[in-house]
Backbone as CSV, one residue per row, in Angstrom:
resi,resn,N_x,N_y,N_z,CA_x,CA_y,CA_z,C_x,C_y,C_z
1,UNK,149.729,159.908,146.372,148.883,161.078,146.241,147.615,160.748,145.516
2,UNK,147.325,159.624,144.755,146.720,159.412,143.701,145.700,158.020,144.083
3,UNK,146.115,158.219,145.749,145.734,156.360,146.183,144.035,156.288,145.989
4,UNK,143.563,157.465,146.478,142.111,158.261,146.355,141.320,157.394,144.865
5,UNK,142.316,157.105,144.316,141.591,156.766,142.624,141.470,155.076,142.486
6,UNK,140.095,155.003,142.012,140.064,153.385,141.876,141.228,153.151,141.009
7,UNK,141.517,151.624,141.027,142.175,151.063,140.267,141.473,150.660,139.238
8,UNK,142.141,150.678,137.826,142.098,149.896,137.042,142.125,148.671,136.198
9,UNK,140.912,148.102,136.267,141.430,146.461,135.548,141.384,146.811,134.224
10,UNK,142.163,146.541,133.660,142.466,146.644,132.546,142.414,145.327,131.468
11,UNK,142.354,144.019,132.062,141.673,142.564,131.810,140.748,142.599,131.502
12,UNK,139.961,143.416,132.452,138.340,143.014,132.054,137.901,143.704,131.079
13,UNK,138.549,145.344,131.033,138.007,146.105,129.570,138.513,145.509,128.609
14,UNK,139.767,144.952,128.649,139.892,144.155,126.628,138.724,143.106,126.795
15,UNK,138.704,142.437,128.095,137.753,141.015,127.730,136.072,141.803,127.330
16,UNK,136.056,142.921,127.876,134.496,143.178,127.263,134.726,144.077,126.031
17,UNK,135.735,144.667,125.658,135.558,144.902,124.486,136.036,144.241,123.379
18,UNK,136.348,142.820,123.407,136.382,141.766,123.112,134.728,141.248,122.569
19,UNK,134.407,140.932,123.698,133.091,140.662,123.227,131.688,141.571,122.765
20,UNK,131.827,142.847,122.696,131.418,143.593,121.699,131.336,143.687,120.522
21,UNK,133.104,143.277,120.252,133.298,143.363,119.150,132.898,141.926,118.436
22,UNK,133.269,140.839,118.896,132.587,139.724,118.348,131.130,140.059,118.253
23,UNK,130.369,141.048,119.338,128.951,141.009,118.797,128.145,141.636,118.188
24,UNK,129.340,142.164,117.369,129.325,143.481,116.391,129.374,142.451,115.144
25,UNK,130.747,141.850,114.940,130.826,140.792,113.987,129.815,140.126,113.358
26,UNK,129.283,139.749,114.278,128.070,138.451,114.943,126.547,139.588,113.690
27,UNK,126.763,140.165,114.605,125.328,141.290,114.021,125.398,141.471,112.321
28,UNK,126.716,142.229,112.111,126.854,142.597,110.685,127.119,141.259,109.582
29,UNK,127.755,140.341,110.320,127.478,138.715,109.745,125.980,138.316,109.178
30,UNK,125.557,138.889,110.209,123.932,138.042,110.053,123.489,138.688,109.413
31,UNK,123.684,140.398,108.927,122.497,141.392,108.566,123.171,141.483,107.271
32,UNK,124.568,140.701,106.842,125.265,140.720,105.373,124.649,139.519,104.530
33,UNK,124.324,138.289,105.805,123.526,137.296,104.859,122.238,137.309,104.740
34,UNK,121.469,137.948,105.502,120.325,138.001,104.792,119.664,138.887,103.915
35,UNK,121.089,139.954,103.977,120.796,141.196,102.714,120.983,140.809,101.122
36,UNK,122.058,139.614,101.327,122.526,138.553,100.158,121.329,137.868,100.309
37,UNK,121.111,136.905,100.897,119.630,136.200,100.722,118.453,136.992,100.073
38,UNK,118.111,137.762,100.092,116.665,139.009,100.380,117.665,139.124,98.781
39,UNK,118.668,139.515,98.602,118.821,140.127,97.178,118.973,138.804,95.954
40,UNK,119.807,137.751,96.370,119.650,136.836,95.557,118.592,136.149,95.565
41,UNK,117.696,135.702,96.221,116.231,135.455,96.214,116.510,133.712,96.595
42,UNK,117.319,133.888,97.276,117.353,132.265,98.346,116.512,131.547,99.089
43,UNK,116.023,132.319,99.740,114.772,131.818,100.627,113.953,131.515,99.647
44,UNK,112.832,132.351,98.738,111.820,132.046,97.837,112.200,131.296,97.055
45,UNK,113.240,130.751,96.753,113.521,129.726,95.924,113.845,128.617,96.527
46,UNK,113.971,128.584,97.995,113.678,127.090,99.276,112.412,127.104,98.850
47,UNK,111.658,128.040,99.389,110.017,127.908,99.529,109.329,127.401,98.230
48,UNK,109.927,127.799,97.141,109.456,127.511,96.142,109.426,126.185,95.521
49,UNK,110.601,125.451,95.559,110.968,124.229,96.255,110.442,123.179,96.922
50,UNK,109.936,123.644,97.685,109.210,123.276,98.940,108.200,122.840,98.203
51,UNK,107.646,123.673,97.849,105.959,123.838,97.518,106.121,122.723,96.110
52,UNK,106.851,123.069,95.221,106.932,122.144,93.600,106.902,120.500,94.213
53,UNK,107.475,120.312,95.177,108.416,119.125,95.592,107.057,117.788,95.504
54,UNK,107.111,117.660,95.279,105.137,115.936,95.065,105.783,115.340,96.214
55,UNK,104.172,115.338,97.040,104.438,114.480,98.273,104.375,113.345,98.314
56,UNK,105.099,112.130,99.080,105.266,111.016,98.480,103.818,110.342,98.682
57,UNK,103.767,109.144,97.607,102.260,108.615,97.452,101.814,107.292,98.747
58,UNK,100.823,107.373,98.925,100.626,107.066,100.221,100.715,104.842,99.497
59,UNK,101.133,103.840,100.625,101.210,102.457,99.475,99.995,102.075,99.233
60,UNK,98.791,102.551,100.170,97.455,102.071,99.118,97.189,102.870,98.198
61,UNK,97.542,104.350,98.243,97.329,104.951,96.839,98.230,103.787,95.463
62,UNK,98.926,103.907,95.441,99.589,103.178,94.534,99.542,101.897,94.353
63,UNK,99.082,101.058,95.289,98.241,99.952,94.927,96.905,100.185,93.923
64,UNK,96.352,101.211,94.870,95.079,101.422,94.007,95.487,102.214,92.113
65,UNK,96.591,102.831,92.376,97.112,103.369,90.664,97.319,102.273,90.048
66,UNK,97.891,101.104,90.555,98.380,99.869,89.483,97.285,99.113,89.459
67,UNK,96.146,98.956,90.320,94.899,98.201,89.643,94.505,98.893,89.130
68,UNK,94.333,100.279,88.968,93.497,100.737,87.528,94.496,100.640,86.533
69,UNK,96.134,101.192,86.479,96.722,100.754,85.517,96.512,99.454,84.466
70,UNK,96.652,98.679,85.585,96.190,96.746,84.902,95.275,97.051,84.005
71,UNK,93.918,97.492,84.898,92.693,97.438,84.543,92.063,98.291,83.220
72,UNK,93.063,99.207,83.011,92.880,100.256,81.685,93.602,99.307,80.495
73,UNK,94.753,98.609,81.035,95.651,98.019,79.641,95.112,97.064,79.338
74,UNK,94.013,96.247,80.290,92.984,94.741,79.703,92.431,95.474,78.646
75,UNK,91.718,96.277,79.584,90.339,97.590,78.295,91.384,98.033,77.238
76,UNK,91.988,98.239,77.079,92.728,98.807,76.093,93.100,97.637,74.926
77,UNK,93.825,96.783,75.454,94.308,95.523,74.605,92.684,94.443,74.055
78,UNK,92.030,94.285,74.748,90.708,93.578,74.151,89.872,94.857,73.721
79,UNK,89.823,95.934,73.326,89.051,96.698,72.499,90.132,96.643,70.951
80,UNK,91.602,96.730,71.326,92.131,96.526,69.867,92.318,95.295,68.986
81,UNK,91.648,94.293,69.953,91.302,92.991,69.309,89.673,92.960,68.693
82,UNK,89.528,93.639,69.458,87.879,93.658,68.913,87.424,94.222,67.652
83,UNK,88.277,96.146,67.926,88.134,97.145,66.971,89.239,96.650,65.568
84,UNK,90.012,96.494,65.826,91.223,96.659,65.140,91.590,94.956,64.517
85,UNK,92.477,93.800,64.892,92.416,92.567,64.440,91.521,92.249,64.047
86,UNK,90.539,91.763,64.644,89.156,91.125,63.948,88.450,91.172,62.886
87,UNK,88.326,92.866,62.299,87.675,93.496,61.105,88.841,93.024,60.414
88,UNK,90.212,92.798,60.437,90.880,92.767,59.884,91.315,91.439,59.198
89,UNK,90.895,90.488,60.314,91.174,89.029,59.935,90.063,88.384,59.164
90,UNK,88.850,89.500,59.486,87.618,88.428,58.595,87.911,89.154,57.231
91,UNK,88.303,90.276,56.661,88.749,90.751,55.504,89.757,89.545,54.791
92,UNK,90.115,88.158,55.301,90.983,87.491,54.706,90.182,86.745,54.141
93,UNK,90.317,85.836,53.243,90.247,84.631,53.016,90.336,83.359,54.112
94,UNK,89.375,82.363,53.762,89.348,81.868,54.635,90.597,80.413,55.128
95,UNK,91.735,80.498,54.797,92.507,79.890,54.692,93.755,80.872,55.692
96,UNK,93.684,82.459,54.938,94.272,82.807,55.997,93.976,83.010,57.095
97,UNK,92.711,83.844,56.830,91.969,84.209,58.345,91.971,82.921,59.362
98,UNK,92.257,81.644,59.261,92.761,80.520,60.310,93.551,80.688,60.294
99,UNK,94.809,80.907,59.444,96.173,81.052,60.175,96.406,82.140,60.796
100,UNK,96.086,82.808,60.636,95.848,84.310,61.503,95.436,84.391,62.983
101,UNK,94.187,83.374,62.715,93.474,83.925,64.062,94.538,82.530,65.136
102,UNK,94.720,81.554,65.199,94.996,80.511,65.888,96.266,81.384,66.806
103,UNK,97.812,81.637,66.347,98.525,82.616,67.272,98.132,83.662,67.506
104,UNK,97.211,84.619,67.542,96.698,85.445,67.717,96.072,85.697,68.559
105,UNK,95.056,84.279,68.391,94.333,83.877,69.985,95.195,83.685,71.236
106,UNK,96.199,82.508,70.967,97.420,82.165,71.782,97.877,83.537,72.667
107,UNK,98.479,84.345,71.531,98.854,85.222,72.406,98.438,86.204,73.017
108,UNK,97.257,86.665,72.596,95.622,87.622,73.421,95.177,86.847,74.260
109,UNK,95.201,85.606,74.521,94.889,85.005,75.678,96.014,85.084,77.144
110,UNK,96.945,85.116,76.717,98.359,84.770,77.645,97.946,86.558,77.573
111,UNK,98.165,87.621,76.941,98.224,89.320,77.460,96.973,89.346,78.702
112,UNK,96.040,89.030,77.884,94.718,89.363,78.654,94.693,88.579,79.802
113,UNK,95.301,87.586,80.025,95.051,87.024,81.578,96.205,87.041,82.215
114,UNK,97.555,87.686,81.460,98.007,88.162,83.071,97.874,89.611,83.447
115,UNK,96.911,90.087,82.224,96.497,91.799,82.856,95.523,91.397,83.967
116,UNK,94.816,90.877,83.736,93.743,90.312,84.489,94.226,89.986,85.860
117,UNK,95.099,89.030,86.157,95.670,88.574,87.278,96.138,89.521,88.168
118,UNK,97.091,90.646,87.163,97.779,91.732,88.072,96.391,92.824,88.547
119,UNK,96.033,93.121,87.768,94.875,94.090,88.814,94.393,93.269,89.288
120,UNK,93.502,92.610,89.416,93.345,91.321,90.192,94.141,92.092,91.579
121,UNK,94.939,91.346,91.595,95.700,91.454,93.115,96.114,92.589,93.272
122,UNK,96.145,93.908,92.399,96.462,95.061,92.747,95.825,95.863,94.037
123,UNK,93.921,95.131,92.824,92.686,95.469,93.841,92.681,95.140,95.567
124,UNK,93.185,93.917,95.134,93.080,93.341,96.340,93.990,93.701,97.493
125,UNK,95.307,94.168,97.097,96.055,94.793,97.860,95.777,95.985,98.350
126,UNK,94.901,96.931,97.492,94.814,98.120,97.576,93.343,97.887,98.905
127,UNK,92.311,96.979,98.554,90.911,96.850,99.573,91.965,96.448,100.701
128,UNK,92.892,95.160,100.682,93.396,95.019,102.324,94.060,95.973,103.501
129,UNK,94.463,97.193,102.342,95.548,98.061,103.774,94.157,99.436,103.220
130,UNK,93.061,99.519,102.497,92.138,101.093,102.731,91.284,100.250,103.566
131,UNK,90.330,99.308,102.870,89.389,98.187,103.862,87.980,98.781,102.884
132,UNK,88.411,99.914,102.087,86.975,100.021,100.744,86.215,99.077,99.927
133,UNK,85.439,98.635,99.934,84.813,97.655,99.942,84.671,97.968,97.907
134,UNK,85.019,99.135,97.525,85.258,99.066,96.166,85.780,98.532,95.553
135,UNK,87.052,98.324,96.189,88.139,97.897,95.684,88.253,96.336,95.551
136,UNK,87.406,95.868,96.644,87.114,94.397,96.155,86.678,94.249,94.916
137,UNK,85.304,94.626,94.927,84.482,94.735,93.716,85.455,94.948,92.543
138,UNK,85.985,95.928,92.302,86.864,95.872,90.896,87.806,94.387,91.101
139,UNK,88.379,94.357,91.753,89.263,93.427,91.774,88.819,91.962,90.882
140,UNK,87.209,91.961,91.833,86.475,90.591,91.217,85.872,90.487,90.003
141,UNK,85.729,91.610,89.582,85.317,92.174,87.825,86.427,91.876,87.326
142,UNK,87.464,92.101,87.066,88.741,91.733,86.610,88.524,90.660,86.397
143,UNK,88.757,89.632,87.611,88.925,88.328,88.057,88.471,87.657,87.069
144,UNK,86.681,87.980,86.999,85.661,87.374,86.148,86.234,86.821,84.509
145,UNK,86.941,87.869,84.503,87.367,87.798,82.991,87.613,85.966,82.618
146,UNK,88.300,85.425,84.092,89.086,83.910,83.719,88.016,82.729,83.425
147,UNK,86.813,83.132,84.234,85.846,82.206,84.239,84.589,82.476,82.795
148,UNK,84.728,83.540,82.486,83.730,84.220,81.038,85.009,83.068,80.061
149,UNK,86.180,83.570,79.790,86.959,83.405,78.798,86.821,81.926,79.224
150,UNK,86.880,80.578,80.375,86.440,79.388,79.887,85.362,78.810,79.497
151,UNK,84.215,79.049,80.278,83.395,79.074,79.728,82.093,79.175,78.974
152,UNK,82.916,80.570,78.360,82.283,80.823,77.279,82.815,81.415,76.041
153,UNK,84.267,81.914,76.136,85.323,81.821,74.962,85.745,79.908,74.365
154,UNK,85.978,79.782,75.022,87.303,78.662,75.049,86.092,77.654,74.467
155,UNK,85.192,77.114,74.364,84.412,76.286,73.613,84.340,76.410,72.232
156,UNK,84.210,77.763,71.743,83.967,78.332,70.441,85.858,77.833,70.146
157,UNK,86.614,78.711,70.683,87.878,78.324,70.674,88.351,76.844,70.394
158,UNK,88.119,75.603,71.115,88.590,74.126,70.912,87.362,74.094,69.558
159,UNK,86.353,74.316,69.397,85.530,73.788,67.675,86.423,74.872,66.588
160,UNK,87.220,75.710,66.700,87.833,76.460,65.901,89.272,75.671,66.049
161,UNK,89.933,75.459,66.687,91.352,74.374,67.014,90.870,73.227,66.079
162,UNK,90.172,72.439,66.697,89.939,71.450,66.222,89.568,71.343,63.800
163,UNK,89.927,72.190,63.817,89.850,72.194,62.114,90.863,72.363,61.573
164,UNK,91.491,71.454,61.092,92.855,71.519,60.142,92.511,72.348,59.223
165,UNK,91.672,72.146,58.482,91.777,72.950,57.364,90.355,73.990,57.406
166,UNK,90.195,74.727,56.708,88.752,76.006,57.194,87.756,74.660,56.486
167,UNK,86.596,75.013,56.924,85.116,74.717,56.849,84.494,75.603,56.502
168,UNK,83.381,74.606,56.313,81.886,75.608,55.530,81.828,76.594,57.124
169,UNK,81.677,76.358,58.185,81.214,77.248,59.432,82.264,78.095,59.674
170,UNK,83.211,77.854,59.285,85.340,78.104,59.983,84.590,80.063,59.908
171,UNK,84.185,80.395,59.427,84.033,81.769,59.073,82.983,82.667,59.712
172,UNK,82.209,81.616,60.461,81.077,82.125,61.281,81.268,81.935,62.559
173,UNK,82.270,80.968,62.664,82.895,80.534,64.113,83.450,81.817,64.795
174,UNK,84.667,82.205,64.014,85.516,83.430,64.094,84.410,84.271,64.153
175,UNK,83.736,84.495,63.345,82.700,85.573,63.483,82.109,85.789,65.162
176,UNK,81.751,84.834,65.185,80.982,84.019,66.915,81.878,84.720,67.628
177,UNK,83.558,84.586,67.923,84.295,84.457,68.196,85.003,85.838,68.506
178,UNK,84.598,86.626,67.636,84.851,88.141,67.776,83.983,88.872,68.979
179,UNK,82.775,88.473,68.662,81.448,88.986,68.854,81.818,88.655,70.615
180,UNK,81.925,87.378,70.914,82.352,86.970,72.863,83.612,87.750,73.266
181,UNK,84.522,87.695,72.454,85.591,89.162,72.860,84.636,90.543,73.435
182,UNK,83.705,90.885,72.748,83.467,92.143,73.108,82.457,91.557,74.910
183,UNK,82.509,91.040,74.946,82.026,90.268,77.039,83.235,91.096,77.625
184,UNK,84.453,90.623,77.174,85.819,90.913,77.847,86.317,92.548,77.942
185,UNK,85.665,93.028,76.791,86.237,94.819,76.670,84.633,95.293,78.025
186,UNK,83.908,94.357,78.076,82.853,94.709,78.971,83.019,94.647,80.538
187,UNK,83.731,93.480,80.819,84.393,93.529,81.826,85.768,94.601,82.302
188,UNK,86.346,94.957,81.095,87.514,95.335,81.495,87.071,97.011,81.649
189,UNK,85.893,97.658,80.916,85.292,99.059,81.497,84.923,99.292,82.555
190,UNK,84.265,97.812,83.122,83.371,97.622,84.846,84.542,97.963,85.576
191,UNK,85.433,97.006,85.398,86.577,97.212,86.409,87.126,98.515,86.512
192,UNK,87.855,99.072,84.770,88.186,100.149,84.988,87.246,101.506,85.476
193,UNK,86.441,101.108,85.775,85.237,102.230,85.875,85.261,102.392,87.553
194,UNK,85.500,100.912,87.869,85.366,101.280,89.444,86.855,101.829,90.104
195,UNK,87.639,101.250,89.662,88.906,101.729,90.079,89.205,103.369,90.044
196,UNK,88.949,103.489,88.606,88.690,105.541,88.609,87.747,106.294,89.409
197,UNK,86.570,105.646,89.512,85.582,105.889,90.347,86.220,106.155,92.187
198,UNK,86.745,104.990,92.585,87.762,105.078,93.778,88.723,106.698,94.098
199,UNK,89.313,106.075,92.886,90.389,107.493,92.498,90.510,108.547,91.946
200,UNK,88.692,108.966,91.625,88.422,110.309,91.482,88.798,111.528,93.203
């Protein structure tokens, strides 16, 4: 009596209200986490993140940071030989002021020329991968330092070696001797001057 009436699948209505309901799930899932996000402040604190995070340094930048590094600690270390030891050693007597100055020299010579060396090649690393023709230039200001300090340190230096005991001059030598240090705090501003100059 009833043949008149479609049939019913009854498969297919659970299978679609099946997937309603997963896309009901699906919906209120998504609109629960970003109501938690939006309230705990997740996102702006990615972004924020984001933004704090230092982008990494490019390798000629940082070539070029360690030749001025070098190049500030020459300037730095031969101005406190200049400013600082020196006034200090001619305040001696002249018996100490030679024992004073002889390791002193020794070892301001060995600081100052391997500061020298490392910017040196810092420069040079940094001119081979930019191709700035600055960066040579500092490099070779540096450099200079090896050929000033023979000769025209290192002479005054072997007539100051050469005295066992102080002399009538031993005191004007050192004097001499201070005075060609300040060549080296001259070089080591050129250099550092160009390197900052670069990296302004």
């Amino acid at each position: 009596m009833l043949d008149f009436l479609p049939s019913i699948d009854h498969a297919s209505i659970k299978a679609n209200q099946s997937l309603i309901s997963a896309g009901r799930r699906a919906r209120l899932s998504s609109c629960a986490q970003k109501r938690y996000e939006r309230l705990s402040g997740v996102p702006r604190r990615r972004d924020q993140d984001r933004a704090a995070r230092p982008a990494p340094l490019e390798p000629e930048m940082l070539a070029g940071l360690i030749a001025f590094a070098f190049a500030a600690a020459f300037t730095g270390a031969a101005l406190y030989i200049a400013l600082v030891e020196q006034p200090a050693r001619l305040a001696l007597d002249d018996t100490s002021m030679m024992r004073e100055w002889a390791p002193s020299d020794r070892r301001g010579f060995a600081l100052l020329g391997a500061l020298a060396v490392a910017g040196a090649l810092a420069g040079l690393a940094a001119y081979g991968r930019v191709g700035d023709i600055r960066w040579l230039l500092g490099a070779l200001i540096v450099a200079t330092s090896w050929p000033y300090f023979y000769f025209v340190v290192v002479p005054v230096n072997n007539r100051l070696l050469s005295q066992n005991q102080p002399e009538a001059d031993s005191r004007e030598l050192v004097r001499e001797w201070g005075l060609l240090e300040w060549g080296l705090v001259a070089i080591g501003l050129a250099s550092s001057g160009v390197f900052g100059w670069i990296l302004a």
